[in-house]
LUMDRENLUM-286751 format. One line per 5 residues: their letters; for each residue x, y, z of C-alpha. Coordinates in pm, 1 decimal. Each point is the difference from the previous one (the first is absolute). Example, Ala and Ser with C-alpha at 12.3 -4.5 7.8 and 13.67 -1.06 7.14 Angstrom:
as = 1230.0 -450.0 780.0  137.0 344.0 -66.0
This chain:
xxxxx = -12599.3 -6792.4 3569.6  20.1 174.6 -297.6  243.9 331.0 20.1  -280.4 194.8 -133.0  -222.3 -66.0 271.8
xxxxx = 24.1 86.2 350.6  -194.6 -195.7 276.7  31.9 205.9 340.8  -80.7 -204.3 282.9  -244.7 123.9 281.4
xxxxx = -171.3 -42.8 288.5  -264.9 288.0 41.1  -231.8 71.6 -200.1  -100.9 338.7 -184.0  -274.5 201.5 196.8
xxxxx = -186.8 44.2 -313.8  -35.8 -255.2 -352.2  -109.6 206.5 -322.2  222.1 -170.8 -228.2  -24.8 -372.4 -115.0
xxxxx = 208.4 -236.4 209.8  91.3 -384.4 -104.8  -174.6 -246.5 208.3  99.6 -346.8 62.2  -243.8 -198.0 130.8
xxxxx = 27.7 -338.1 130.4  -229.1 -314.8 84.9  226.1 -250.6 213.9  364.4 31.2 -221.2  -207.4 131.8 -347.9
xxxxx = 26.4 281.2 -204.0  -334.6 194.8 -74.7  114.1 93.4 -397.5  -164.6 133.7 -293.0  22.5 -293.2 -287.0
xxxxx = 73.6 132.9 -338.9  130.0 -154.2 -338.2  348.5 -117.5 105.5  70.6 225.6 320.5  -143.3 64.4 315.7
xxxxx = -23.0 365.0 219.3  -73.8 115.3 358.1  -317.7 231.7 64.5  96.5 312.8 -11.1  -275.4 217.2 163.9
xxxxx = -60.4 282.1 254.5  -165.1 -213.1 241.6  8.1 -427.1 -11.8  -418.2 55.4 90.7  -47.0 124.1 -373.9
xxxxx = 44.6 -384.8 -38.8  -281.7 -99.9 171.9  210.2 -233.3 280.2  22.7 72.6 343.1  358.0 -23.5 111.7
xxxxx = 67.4 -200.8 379.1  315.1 223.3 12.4  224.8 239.2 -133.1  367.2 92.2 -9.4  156.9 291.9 -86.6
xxxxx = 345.4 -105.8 -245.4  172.3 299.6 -98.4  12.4 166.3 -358.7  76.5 -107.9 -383.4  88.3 260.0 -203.6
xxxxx = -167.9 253.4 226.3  -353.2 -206.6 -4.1  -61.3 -197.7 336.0  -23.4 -360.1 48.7  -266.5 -156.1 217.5
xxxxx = -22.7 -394.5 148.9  -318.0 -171.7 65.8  -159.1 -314.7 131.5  -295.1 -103.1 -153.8  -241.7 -224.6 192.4
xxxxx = 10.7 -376.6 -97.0  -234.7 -57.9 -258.9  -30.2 342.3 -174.1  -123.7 -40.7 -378.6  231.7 196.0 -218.6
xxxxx = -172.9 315.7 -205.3  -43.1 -108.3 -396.0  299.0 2.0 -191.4  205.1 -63.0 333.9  176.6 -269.8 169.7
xxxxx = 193.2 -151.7 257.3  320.9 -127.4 -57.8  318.0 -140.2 163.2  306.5 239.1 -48.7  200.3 -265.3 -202.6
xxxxx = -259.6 -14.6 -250.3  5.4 366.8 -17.1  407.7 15.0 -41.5  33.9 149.8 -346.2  -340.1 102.2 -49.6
xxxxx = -11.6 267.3 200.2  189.7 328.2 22.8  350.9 -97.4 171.6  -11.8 272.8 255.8  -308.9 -62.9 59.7
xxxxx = 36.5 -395.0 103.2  281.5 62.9 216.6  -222.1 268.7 210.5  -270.2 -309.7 -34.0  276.6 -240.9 137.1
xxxxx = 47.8 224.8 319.5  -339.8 105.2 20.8  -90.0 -356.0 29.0  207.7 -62.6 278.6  -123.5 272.0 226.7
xxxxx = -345.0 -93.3 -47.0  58.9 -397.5 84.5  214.7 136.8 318.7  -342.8 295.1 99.8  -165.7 -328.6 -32.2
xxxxx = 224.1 -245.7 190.5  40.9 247.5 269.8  -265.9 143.8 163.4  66.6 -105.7 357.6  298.3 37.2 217.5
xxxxx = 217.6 -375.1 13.6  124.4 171.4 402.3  -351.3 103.3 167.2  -279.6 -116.4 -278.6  -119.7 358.3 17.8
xxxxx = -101.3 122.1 -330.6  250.9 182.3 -183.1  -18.8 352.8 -186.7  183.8 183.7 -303.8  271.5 212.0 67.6
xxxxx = -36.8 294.7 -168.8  348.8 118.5 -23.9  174.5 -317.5 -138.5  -108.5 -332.4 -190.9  -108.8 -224.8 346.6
xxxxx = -247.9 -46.1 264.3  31.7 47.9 339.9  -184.2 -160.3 347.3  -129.4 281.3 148.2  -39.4 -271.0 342.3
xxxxx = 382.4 -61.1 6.6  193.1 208.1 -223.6  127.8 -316.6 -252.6  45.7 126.1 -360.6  -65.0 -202.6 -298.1
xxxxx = 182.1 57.8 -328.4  -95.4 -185.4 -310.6  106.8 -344.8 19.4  301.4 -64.2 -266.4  192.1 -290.5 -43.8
xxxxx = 373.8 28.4 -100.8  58.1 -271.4 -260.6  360.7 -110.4 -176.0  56.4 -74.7 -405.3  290.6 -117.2 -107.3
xxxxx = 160.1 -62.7 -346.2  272.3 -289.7 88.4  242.0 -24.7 -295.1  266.6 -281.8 -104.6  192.4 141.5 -354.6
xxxxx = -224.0 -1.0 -267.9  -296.8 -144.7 229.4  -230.1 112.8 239.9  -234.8 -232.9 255.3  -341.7 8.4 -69.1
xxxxx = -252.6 -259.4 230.9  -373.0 -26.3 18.1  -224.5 35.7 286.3  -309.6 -188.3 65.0  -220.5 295.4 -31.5
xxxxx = 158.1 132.5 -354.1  -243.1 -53.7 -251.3  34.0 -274.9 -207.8  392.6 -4.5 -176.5  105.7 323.1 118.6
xxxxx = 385.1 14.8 109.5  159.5 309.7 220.0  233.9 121.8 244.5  26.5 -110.4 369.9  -217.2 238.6 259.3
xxxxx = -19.2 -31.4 375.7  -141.2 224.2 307.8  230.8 142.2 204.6  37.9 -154.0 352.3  -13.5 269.0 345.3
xxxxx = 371.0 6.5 46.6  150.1 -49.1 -282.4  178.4 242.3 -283.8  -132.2 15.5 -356.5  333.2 -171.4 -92.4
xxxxx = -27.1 -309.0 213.5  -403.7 -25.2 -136.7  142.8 -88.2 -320.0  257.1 -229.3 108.0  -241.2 -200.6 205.8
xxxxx = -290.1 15.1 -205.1  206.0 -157.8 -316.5  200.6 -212.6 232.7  -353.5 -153.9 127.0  -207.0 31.4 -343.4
xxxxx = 256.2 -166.0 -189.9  312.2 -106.2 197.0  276.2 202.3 -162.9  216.2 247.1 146.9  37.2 413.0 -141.4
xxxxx = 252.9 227.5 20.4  67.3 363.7 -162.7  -328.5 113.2 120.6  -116.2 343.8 -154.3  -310.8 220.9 -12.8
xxxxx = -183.7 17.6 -317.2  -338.6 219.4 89.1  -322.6 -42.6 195.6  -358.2 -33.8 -87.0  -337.7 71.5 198.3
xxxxx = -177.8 -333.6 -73.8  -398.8 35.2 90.4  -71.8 -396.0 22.8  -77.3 73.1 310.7  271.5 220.8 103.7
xxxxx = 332.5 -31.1 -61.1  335.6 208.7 -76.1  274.4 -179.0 -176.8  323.9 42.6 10.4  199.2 -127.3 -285.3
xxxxx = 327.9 -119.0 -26.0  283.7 -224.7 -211.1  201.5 -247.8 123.4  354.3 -218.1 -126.6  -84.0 -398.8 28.3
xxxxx = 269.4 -69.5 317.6  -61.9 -356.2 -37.8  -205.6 -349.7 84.8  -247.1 -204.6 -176.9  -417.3 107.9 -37.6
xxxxx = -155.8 -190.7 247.8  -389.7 115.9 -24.5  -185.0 80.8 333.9  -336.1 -212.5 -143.0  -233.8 194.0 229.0
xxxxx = 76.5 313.2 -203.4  168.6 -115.2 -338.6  -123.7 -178.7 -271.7  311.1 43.1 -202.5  297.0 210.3 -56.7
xxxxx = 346.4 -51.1 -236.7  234.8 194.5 -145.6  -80.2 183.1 -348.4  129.1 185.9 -259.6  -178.3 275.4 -207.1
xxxxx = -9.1 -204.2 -309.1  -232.9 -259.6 212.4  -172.8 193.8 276.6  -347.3 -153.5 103.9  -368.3 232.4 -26.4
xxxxx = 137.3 261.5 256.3  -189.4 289.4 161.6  -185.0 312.2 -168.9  116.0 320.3 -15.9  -124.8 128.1 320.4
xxxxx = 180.7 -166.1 266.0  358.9 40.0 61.0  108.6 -310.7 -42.6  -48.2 57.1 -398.1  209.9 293.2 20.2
xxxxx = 277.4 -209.3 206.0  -26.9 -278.6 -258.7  -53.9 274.8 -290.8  375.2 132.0 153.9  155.0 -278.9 -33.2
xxxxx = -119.3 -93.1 -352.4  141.9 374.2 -125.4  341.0 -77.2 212.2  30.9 -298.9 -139.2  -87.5 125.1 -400.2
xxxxx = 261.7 272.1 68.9  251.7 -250.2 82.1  266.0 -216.8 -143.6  -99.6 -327.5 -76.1  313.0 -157.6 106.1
xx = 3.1 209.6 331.0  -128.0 -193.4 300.1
């Protein structure tokens, strides 16, 4: 988020709304956004009715730069005001404001989880909203319910001057990246990435460091990124997964993520490590 900006996360609202707030709206995992020329914005109004849509519900996110920030969930179905759309957050990456889109990206979440959880998994007794912390409580049995988030691995596995790319089924066509896994109840980040590239692709890690995490809104994961030494063995694909994976250097790397996900900025660290280097050194 940009140093100039401040977003202040919160839970209660203010008693009182005089002052235009940003609203970000949703129908299923789409962003209600105003289309212009080559960019796209987030109403910014004193009350989401001056739109004309009637909002199924309503959270509260905390503050940007001293204006509040508001979820909602739009019924199925609901027609977009002229000169409005909806659209999925990758297709707004880079068209709209930065902070903006990563209050979107967690705003997004919430709502699918409001959605997801309205009844308690213990009892089946209808849940309600805390209003002292993000989660919803049973008010038949006590259980609390946080929003659901899924700890996920990425790791950059490096051998010299190359690093191990593979494709997934699901990558769109030709795209190339870094290995990614769930973590497993029980285990340590660090033994997530040595299974999940021992399994994916067969080889062994070692020298296992933490690069930098990412909230990842499709549907509603954190990853934790990391690097890793080659330790040894051959790639040996797990086909149920992986499509294909090798070893490449930065002269011939494949089409390879955008900008928003942190696997570019894992590969995008290698790629300056490796300008900044020797060409002799391996």
């Amino acid at each position: 988020m940009d140093k100039n900006k401040r977003f202040i996360s919160g839970i209660v609202p203010p008693m009182e709304r005089s002052e235009p707030a940003w609203w970000l709206a949703f129908q299923g995992n789409k962003l209600l956004v105003h289309l212009e020329s080559s960019s796209v914005s987030i109403p910014c109004l004193v009350e989401f009715a001056e739109l004309g849509l009637t909002p199924l519900d309503q959270h509260y996110l905390g503050r940007l730069d001293n204006r509040h920030c508001y979820a909602v969930r739009l019924a199925e179905g609901t027609v977009p005001p002229t000169g409005m759309s909806f659209e999925g957050l990758r297709q707004v990456y880079g068209r709209l404001d930065k902070d903006l889109f990563w209050i979107a990206a967690r705003a997004v979440q919430i709502v699918d989880w409001d959605r997801t959880h309205q009844f308690c998994g213990r009892c089946g007794t209808q849940l309600r909203i805390k209003t002292t912390e993000r989660a919803k409580e049973c008010p038949q049995c006590g259980l609390l319910h946080f929003p659901r988030l899924a700890p996920a691995i990425i790791v950059l596995v490096e051998r010299g001057r190359e690093l191990l790319l593979a494709r997934s089924r699901h990558f769109l066509p030709g795209i190339y990246s870094v290995l990614a896994g769930f973590v497993e109840p029980g285990e340590s980040l660090e033994e997530t990435v040595e299974r999940e590239v021992k399994e994916e692709v067969g080889v062994d890690v070692k020298d296992i460091r933490y690069f930098g995490s990412q909230n990842w809104p499709f549907p509603h994961s954190l990853m934790i990124g990391f690097t890793a030494t080659y330790a040894g063995g051959e790639i040996s694909l797990d086909d149920s997964e992986i499509e294909d994976a090798g070893w490449f250097t930065i002269d011939s790397l494949p089409p390879i993520p955008g900008k928003i996900s942190i696997a570019r900025k894992l590969i995008d660290w290698f790629v300056a490590k490796q300008d900044k280097s020797p060409k002799g050194n391996h």
